[in-house]
C-alpha positions as CSV (number, residue, x, y, z in Angstrom):
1,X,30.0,-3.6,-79.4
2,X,32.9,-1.3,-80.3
3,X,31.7,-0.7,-83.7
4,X,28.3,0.7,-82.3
5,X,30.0,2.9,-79.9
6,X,33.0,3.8,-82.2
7,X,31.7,7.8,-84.2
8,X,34.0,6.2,-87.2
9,X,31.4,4.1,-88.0
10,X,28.2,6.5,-88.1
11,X,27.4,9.3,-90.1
12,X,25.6,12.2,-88.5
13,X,23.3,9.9,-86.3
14,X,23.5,9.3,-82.7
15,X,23.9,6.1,-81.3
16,X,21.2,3.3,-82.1
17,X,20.3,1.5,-78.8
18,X,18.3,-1.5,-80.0
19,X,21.0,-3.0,-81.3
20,X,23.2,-2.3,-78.3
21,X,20.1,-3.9,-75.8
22,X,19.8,-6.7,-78.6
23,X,23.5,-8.1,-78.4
24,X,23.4,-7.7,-74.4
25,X,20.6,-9.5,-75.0
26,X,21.5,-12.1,-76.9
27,X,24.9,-12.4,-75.1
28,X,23.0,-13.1,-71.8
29,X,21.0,-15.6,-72.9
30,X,23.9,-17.2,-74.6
31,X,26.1,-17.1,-71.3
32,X,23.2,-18.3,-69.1
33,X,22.8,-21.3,-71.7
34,X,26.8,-21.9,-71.0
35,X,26.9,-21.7,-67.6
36,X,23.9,-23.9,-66.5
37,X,24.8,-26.6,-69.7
38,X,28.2,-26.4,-67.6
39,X,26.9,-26.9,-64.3
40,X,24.8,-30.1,-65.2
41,X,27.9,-31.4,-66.4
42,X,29.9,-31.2,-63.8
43,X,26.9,-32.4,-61.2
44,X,27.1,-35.3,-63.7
45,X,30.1,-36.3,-63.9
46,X,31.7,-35.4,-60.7
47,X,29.4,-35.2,-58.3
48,X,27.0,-38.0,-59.3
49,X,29.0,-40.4,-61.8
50,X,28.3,-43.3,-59.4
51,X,24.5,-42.4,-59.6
52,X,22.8,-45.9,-58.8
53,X,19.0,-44.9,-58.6
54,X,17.8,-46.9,-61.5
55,X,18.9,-50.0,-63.1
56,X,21.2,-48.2,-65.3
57,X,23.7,-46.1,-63.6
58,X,26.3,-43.1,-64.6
59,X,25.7,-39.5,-65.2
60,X,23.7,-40.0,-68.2
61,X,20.9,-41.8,-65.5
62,X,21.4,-38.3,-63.3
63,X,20.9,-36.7,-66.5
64,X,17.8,-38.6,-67.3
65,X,16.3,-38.5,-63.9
66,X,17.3,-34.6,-63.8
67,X,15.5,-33.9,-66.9
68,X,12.0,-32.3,-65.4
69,X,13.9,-29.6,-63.0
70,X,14.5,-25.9,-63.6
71,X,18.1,-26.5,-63.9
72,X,17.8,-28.8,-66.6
73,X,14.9,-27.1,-68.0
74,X,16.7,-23.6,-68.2
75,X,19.3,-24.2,-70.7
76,X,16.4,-25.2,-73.6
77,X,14.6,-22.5,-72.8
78,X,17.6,-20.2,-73.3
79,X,19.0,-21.8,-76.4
80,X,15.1,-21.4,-77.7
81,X,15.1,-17.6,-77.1
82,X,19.0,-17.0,-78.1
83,X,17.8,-18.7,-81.9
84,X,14.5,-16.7,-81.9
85,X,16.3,-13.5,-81.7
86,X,18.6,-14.4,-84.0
87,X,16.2,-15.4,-86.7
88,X,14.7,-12.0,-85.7
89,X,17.6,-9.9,-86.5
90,X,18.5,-11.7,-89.7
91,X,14.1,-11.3,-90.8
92,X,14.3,-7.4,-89.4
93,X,17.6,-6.6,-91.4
94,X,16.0,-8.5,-94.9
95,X,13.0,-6.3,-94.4
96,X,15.2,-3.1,-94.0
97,X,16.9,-3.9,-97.2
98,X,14.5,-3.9,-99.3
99,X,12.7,-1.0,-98.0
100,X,15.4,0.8,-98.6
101,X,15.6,-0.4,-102.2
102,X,13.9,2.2,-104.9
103,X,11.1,1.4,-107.5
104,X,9.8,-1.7,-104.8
């Protein structure tokens, strides 16, 4: 984030603020993904690692049983979006290149 803010590394331009809003971006999504993964572990494995609801037991059966909630839902769904805008920044910066490119 430094290098976007820092004047040493621009020309004459201004600052460019999609790519500030797409590395908070991404950073969010990342950190959410961290946190609740985190969380699901630690309901696991602490507070339910003598989880006896099913003929298996352990936190991997709280795991399993867990697996249709939001919480456990939430961390797919930002690991999904976190690679999407990745692919979409590494796509967007190929087609810049070869805009930029003369005689294509």
């Amino acid at each position: 984030m430094a290098a976007l803010f820092n004047s040493a590394h621009r020309r004459a331009e201004g600052i460019k603020w999609w790519p500030v809003f797409y590395t908070m971006a991404m950073f969010s999504f990342v950190t959410v993904y961290t946190a609740a993964s985190l969380h699901i572990l630690s309901m696991s494995f602490i507070d339910n690692r003598e989880d006896n609801t099913n003929v298996s037991s352990g936190p991997l059966n709280y795991q399993f049983n867990i697996r249709h909630t939001p919480l456990s839902i939430l961390p797919n769904v930002m690991f999904n979006l976190n690679n999407w805008l990745a692919d979409g920044f590494l796509v967007s910066s190929l087609f810049d290149a070869a805009l930029t490119l003369p005689g294509v």
